[in-house]
mmCIF file of the N, C-alpha and C atoms, coordinates in Angstrom:
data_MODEL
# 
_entry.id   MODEL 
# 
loop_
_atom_site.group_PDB 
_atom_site.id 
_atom_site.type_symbol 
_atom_site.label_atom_id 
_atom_site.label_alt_id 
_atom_site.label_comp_id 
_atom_site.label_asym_id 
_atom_site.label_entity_id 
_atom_site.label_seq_id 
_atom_site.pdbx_PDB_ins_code 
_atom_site.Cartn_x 
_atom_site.Cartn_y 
_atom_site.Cartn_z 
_atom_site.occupancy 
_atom_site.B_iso_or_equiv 
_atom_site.pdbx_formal_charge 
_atom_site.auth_seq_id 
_atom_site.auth_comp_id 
_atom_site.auth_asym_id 
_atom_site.auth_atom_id 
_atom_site.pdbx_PDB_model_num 
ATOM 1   N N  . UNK A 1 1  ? 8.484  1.844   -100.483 1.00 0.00 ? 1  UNK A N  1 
ATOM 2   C CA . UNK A 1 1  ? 7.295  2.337   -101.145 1.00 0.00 ? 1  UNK A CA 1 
ATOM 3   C C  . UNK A 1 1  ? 6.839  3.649   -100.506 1.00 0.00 ? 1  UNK A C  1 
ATOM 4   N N  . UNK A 1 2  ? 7.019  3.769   -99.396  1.00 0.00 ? 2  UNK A N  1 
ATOM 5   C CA . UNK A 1 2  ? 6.416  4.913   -98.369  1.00 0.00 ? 2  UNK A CA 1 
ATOM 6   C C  . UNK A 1 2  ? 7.382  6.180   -98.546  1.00 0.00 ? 2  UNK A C  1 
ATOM 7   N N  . UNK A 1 3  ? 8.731  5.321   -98.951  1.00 0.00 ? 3  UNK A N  1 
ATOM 8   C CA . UNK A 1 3  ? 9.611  6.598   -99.464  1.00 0.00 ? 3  UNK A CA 1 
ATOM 9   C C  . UNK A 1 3  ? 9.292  7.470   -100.774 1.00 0.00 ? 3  UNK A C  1 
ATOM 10  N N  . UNK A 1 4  ? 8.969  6.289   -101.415 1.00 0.00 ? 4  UNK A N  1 
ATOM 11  C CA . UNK A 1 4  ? 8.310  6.894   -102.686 1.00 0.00 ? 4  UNK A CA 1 
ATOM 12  C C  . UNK A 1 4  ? 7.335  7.668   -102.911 1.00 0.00 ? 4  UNK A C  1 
ATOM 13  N N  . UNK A 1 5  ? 6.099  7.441   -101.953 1.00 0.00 ? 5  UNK A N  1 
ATOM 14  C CA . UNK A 1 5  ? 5.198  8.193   -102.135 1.00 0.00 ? 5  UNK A CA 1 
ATOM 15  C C  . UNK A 1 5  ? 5.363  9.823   -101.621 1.00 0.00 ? 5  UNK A C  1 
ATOM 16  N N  . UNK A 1 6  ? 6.554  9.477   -100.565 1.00 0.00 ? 6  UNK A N  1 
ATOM 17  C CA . UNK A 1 6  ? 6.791  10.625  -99.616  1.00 0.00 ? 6  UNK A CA 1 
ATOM 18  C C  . UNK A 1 6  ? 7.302  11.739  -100.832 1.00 0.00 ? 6  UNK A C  1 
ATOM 19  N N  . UNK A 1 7  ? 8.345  11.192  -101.510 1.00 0.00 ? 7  UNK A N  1 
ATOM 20  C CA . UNK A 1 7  ? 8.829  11.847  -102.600 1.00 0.00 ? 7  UNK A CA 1 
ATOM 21  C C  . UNK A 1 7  ? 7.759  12.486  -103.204 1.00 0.00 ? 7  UNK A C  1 
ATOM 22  N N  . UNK A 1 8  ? 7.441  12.061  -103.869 1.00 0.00 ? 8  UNK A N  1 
ATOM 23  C CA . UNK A 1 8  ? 5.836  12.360  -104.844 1.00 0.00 ? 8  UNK A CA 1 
ATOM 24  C C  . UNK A 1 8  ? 5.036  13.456  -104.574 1.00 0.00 ? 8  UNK A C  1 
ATOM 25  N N  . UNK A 1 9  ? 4.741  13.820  -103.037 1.00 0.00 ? 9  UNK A N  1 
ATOM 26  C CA . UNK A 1 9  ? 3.824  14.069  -102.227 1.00 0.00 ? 9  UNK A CA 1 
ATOM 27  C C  . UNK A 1 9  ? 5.065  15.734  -102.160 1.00 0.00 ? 9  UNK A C  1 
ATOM 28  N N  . UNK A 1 10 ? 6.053  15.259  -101.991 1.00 0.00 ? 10 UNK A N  1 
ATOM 29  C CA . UNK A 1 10 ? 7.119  16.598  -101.846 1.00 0.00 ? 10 UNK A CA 1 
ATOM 30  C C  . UNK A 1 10 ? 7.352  17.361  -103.093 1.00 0.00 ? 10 UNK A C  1 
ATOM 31  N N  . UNK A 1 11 ? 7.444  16.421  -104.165 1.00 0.00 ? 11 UNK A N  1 
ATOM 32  C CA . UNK A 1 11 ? 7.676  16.876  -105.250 1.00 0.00 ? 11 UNK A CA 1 
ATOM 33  C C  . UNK A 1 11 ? 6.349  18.181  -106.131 1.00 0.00 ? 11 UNK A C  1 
ATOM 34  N N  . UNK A 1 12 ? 5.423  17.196  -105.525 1.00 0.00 ? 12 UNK A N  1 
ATOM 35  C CA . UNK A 1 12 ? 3.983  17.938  -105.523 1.00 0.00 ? 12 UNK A CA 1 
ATOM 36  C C  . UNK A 1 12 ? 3.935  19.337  -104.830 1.00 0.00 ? 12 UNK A C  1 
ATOM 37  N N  . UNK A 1 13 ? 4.215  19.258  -103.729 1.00 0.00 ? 13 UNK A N  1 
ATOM 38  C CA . UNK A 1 13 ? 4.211  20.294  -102.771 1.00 0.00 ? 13 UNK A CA 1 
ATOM 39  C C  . UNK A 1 13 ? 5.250  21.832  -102.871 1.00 0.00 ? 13 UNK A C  1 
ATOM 40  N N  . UNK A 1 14 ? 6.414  21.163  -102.960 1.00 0.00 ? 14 UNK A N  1 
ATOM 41  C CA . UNK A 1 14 ? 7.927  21.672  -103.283 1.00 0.00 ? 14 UNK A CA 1 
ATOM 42  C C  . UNK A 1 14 ? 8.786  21.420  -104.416 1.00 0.00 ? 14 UNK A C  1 
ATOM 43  N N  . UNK A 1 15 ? 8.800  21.167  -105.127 1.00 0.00 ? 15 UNK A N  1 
ATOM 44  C CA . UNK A 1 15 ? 9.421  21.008  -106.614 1.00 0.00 ? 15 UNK A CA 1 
ATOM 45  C C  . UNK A 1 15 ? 11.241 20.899  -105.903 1.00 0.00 ? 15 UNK A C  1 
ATOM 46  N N  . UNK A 1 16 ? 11.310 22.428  -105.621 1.00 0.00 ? 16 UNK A N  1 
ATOM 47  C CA . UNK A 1 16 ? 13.116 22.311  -105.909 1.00 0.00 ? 16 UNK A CA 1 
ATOM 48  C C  . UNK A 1 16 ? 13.268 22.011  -104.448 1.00 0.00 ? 16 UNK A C  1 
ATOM 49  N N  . UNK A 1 17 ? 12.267 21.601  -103.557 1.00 0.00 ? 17 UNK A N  1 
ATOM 50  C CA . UNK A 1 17 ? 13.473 20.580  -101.961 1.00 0.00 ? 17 UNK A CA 1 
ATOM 51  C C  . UNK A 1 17 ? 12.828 19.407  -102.722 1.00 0.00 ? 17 UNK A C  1 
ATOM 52  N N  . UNK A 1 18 ? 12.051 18.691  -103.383 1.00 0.00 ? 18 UNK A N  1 
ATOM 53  C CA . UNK A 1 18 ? 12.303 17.303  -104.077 1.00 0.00 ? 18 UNK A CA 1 
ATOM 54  C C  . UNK A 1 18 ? 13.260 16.920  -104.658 1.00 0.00 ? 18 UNK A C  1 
ATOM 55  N N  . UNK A 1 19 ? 14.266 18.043  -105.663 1.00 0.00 ? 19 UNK A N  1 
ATOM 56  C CA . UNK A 1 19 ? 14.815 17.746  -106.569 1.00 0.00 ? 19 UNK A CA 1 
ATOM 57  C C  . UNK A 1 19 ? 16.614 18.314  -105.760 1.00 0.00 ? 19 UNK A C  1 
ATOM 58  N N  . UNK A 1 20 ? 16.176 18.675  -104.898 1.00 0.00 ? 20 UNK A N  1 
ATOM 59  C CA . UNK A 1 20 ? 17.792 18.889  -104.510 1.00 0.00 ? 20 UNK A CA 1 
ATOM 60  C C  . UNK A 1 20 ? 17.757 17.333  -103.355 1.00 0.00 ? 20 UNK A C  1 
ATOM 61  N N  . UNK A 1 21 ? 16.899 16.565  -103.003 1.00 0.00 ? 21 UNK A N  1 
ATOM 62  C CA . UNK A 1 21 ? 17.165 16.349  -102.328 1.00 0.00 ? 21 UNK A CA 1 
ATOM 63  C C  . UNK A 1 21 ? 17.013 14.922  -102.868 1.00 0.00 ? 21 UNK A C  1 
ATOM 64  N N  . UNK A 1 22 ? 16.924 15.040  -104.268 1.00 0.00 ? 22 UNK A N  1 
ATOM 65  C CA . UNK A 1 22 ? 16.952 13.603  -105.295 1.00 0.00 ? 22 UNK A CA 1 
ATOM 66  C C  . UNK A 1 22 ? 18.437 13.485  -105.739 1.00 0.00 ? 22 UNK A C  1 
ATOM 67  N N  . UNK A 1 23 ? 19.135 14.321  -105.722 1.00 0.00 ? 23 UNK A N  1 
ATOM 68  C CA . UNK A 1 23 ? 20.362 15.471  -106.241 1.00 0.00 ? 23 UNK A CA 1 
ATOM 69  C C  . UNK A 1 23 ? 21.425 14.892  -104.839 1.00 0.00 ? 23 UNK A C  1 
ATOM 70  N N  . UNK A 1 24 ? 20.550 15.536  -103.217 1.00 0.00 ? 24 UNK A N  1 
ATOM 71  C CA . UNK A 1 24 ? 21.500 14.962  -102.634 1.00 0.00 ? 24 UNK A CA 1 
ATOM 72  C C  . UNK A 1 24 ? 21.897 13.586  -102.009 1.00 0.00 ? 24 UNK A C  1 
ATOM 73  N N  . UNK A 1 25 ? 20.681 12.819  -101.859 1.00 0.00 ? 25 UNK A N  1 
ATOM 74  C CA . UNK A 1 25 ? 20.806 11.416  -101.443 1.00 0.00 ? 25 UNK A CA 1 
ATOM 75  C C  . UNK A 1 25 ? 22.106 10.388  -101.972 1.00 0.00 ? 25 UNK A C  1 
ATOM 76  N N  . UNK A 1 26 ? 22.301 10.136  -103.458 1.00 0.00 ? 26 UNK A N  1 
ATOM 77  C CA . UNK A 1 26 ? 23.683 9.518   -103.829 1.00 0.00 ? 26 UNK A CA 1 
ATOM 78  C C  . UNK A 1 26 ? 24.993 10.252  -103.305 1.00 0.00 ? 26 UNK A C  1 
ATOM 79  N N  . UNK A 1 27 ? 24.641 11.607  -102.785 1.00 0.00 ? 27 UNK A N  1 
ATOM 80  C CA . UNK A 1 27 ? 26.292 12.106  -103.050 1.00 0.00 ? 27 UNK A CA 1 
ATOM 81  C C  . UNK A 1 27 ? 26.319 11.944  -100.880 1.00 0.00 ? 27 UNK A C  1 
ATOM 82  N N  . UNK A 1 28 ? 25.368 12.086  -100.443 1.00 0.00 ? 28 UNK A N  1 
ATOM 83  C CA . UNK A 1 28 ? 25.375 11.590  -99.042  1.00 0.00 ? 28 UNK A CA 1 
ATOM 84  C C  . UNK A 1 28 ? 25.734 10.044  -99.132  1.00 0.00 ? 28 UNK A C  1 
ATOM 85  N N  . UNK A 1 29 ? 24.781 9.360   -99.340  1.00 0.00 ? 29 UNK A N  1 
ATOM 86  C CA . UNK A 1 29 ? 25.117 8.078   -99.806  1.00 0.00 ? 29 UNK A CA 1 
ATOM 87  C C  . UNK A 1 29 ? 26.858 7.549   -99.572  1.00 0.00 ? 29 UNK A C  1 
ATOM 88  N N  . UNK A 1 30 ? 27.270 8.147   -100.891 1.00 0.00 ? 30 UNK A N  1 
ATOM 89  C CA . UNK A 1 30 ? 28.782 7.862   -101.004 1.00 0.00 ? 30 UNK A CA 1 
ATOM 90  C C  . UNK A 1 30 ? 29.768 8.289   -99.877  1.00 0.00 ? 30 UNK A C  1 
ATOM 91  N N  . UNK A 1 31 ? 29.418 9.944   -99.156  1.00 0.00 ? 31 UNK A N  1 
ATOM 92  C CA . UNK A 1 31 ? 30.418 9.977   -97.977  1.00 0.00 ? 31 UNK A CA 1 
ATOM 93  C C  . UNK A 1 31 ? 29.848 9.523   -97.093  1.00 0.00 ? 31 UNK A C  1 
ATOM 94  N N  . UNK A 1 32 ? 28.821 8.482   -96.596  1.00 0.00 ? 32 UNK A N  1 
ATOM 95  C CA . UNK A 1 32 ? 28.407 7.612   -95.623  1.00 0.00 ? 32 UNK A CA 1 
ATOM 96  C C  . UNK A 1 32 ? 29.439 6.324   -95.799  1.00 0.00 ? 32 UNK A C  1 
ATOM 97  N N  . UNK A 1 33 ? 29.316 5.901   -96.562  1.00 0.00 ? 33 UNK A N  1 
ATOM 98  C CA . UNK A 1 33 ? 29.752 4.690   -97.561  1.00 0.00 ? 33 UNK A CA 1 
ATOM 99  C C  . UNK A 1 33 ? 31.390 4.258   -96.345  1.00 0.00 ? 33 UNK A C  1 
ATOM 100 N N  . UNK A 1 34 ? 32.380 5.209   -96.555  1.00 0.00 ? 34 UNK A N  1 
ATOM 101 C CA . UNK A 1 34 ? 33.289 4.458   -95.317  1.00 0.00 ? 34 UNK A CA 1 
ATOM 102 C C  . UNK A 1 34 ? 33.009 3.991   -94.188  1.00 0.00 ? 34 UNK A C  1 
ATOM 103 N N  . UNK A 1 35 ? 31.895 5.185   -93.278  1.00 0.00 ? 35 UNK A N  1 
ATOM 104 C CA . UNK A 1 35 ? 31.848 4.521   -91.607  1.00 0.00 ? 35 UNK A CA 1 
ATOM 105 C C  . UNK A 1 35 ? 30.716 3.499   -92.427  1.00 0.00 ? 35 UNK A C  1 
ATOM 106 N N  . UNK A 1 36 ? 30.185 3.168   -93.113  1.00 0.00 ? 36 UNK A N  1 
ATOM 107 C CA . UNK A 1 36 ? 29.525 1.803   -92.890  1.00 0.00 ? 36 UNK A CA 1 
ATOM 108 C C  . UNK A 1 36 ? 30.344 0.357   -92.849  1.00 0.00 ? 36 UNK A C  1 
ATOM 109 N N  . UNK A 1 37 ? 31.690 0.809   -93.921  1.00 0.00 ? 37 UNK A N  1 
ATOM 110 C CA . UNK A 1 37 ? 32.741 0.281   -94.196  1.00 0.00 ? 37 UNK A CA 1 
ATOM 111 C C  . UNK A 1 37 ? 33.702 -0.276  -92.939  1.00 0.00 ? 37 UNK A C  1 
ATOM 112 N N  . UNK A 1 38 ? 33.361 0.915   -91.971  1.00 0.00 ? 38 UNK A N  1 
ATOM 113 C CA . UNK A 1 38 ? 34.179 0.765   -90.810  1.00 0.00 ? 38 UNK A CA 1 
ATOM 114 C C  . UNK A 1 38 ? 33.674 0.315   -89.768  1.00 0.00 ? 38 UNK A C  1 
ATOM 115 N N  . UNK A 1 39 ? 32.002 0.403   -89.767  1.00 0.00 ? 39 UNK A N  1 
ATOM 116 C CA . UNK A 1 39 ? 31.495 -0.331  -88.531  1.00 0.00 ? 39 UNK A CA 1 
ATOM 117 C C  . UNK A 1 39 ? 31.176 -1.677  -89.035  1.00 0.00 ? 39 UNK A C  1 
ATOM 118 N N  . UNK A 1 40 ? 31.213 -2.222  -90.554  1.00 0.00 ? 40 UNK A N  1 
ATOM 119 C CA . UNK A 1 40 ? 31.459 -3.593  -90.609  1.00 0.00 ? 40 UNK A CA 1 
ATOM 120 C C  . UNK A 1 40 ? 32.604 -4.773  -89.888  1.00 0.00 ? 40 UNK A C  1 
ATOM 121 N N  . UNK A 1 41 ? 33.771 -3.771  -90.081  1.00 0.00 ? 41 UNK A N  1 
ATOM 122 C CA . UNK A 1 41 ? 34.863 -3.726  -89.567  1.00 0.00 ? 41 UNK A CA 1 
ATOM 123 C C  . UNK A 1 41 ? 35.372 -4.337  -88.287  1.00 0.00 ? 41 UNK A C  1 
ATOM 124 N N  . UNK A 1 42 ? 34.928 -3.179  -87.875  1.00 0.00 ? 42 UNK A N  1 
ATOM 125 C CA . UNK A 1 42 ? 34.671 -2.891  -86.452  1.00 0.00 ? 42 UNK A CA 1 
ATOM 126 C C  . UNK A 1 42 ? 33.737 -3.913  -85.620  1.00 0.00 ? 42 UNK A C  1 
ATOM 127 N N  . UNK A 1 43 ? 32.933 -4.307  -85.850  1.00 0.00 ? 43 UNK A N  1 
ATOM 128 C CA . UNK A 1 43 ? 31.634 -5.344  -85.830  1.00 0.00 ? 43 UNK A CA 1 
ATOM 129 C C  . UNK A 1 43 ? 32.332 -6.829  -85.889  1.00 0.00 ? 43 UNK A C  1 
ATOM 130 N N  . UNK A 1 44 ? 33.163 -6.770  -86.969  1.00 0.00 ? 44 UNK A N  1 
ATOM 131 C CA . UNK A 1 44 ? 33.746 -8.251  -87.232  1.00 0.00 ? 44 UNK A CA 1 
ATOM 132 C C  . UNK A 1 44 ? 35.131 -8.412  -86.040  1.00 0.00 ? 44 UNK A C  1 
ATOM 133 N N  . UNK A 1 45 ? 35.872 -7.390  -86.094  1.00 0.00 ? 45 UNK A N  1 
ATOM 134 C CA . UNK A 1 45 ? 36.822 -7.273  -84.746  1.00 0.00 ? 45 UNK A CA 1 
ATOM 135 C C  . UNK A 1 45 ? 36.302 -8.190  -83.313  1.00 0.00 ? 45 UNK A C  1 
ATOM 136 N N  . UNK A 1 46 ? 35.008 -7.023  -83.220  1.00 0.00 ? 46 UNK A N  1 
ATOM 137 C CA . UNK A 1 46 ? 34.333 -7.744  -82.621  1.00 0.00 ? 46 UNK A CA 1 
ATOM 138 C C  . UNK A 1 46 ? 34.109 -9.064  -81.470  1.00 0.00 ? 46 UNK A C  1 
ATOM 139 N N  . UNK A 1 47 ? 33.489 -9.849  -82.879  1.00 0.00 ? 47 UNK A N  1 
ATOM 140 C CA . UNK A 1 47 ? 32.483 -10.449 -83.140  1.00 0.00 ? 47 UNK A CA 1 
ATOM 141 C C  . UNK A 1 47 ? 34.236 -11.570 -83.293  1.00 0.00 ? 47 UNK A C  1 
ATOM 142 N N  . UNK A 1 48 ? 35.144 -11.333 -83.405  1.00 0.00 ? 48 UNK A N  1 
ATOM 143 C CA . UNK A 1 48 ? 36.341 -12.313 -83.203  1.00 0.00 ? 48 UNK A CA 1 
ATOM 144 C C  . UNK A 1 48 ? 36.516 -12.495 -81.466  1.00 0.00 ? 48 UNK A C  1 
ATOM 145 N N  . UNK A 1 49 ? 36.843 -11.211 -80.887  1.00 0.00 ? 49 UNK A N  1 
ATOM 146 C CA . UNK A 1 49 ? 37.257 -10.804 -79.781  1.00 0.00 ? 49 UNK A CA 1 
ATOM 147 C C  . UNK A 1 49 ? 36.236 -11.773 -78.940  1.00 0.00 ? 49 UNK A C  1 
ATOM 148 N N  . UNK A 1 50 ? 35.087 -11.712 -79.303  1.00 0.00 ? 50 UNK A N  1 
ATOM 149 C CA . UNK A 1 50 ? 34.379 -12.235 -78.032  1.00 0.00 ? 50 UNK A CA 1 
ATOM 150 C C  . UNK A 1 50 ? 34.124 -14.024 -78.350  1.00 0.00 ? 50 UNK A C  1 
ATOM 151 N N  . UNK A 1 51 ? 34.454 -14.404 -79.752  1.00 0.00 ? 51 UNK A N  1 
ATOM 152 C CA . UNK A 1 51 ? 34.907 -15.927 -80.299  1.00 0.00 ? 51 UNK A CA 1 
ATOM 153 C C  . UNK A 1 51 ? 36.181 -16.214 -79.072  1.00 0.00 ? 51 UNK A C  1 
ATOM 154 N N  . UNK A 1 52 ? 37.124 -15.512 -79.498  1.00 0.00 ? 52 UNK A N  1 
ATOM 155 C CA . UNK A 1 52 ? 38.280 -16.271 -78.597  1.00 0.00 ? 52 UNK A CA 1 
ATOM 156 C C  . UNK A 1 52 ? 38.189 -15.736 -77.239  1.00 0.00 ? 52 UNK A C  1 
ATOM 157 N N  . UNK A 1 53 ? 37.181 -14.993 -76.315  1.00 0.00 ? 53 UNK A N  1 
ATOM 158 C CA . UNK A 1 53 ? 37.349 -15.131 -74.897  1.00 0.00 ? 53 UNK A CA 1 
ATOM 159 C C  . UNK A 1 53 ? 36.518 -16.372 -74.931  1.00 0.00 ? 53 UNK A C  1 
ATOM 160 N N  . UNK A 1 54 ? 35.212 -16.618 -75.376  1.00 0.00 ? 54 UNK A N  1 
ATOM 161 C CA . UNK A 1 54 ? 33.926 -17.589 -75.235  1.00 0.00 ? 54 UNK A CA 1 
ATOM 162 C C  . UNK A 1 54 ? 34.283 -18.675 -75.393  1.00 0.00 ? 54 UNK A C  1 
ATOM 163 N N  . UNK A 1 55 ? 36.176 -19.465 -75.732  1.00 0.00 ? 55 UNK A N  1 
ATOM 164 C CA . UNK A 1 55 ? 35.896 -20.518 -76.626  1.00 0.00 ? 55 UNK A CA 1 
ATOM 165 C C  . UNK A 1 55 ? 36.801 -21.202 -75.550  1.00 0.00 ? 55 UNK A C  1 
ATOM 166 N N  . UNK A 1 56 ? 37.426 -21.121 -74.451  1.00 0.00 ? 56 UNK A N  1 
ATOM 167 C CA . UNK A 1 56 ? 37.812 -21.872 -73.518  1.00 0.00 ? 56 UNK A CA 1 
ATOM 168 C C  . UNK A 1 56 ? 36.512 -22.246 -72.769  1.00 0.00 ? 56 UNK A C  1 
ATOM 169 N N  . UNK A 1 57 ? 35.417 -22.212 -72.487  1.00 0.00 ? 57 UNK A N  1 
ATOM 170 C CA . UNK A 1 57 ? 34.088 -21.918 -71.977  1.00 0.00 ? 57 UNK A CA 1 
ATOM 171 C C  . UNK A 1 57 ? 33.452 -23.262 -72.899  1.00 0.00 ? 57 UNK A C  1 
ATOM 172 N N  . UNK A 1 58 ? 33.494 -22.535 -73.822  1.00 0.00 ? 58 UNK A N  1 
ATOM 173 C CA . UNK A 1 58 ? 32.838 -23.807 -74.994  1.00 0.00 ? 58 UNK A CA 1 
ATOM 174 C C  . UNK A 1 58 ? 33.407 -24.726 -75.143  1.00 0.00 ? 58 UNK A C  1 
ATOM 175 N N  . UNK A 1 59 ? 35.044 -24.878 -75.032  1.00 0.00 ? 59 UNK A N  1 
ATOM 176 C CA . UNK A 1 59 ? 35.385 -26.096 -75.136  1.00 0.00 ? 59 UNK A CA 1 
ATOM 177 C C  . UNK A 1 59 ? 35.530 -27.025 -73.497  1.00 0.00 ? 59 UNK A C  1 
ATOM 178 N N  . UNK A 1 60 ? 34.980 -26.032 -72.898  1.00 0.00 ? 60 UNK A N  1 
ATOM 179 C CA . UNK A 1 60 ? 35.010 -27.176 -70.959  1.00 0.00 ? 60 UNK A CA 1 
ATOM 180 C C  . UNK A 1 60 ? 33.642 -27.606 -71.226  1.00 0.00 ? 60 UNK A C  1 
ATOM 181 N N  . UNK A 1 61 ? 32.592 -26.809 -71.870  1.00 0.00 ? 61 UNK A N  1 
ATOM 182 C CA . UNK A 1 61 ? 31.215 -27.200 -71.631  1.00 0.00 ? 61 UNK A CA 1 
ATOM 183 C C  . UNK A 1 61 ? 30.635 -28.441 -72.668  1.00 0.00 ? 61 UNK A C  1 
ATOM 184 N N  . UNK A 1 62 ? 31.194 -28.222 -73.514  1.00 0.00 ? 62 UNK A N  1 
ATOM 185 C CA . UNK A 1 62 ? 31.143 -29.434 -75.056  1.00 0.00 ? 62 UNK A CA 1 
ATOM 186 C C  . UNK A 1 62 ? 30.904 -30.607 -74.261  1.00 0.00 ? 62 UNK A C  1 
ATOM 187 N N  . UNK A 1 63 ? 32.172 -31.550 -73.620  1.00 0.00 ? 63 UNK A N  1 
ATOM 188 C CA . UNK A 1 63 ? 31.782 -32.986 -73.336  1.00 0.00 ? 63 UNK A CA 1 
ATOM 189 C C  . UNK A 1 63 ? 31.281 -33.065 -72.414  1.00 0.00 ? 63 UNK A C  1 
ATOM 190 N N  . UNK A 1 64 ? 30.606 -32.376 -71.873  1.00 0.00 ? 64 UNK A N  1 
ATOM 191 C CA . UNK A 1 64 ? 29.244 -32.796 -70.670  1.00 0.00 ? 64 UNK A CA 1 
ATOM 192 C C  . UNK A 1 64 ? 27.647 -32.767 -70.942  1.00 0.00 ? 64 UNK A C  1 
ATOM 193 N N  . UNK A 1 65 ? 27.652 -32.104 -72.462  1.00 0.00 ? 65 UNK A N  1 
ATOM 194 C CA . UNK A 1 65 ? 26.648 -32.175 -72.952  1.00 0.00 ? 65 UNK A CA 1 
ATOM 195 C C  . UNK A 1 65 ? 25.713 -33.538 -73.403  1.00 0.00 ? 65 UNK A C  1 
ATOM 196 N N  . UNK A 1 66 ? 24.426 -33.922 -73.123  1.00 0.00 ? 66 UNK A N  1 
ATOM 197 C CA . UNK A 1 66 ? 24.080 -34.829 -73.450  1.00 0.00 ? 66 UNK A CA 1 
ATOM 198 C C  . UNK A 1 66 ? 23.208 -34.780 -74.492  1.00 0.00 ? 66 UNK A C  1 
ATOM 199 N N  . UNK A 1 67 ? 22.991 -35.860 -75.210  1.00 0.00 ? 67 UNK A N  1 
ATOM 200 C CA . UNK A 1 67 ? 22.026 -36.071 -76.319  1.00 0.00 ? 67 UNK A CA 1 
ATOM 201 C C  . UNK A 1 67 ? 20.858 -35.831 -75.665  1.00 0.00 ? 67 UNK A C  1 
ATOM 202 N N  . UNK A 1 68 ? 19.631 -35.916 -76.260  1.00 0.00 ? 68 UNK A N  1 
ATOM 203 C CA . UNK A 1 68 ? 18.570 -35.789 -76.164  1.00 0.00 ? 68 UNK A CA 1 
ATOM 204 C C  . UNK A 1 68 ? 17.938 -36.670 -76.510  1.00 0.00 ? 68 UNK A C  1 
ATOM 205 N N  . UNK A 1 69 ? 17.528 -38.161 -75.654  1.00 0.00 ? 69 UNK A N  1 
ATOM 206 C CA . UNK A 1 69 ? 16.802 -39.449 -76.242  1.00 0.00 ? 69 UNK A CA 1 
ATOM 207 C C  . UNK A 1 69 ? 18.303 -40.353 -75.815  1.00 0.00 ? 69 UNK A C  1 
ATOM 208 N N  . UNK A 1 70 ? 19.352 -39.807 -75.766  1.00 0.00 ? 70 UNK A N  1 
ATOM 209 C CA . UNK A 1 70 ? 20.640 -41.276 -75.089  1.00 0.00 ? 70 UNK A CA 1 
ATOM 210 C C  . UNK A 1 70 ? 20.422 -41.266 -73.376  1.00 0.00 ? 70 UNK A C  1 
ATOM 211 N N  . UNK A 1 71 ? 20.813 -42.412 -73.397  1.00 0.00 ? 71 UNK A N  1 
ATOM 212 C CA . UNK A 1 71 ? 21.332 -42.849 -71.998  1.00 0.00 ? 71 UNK A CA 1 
ATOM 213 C C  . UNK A 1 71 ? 22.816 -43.041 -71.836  1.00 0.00 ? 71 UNK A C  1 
ATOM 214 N N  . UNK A 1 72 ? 23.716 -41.968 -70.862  1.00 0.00 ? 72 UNK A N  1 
ATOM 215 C CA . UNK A 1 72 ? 24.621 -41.896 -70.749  1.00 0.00 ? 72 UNK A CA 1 
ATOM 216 C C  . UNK A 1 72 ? 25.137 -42.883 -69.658  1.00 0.00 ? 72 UNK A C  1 
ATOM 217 N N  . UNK A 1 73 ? 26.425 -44.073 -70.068  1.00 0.00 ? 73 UNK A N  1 
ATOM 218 C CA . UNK A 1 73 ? 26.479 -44.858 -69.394  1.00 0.00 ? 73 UNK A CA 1 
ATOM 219 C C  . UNK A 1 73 ? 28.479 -44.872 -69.382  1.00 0.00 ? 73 UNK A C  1 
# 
């Protein structure tokens, strides 16, 4: 909404930096569009990498865990 008004307020002020810059937002947009592509990517790599160091860890720590309300006997 705050973008919007900002627009408005520019458009008011400046006519043609409103309208080039209504002009350039989709075409920025689109050559952004891969590295977002790639730090999803990249993110999920990740977000694996640190699954399989963490999961010898998780699987020693699993059966020592106790319920909450049991009595372990």
């Amino acid at each position: 909404m705050f973008a919007f008004l900002a627009w408005c307020i520019l458009l008011v002020i400046c006519w043609p930096i409103a309208l080039l810059a209504l002009i350039a937002y989709p075409i920025v947009w689109l050559l952004l569009l891969p590295f977002r592509i790639a730090g999803i990517a990249v993110q999920g790599v990740l977000a694996l990498i640190a699954a399989v160091i963490m999961f010898p860890a998780r699987l020693l720590s699993a059966p020592f865990k106790l319920r909450s309300g049991s009595v372990a006997h």
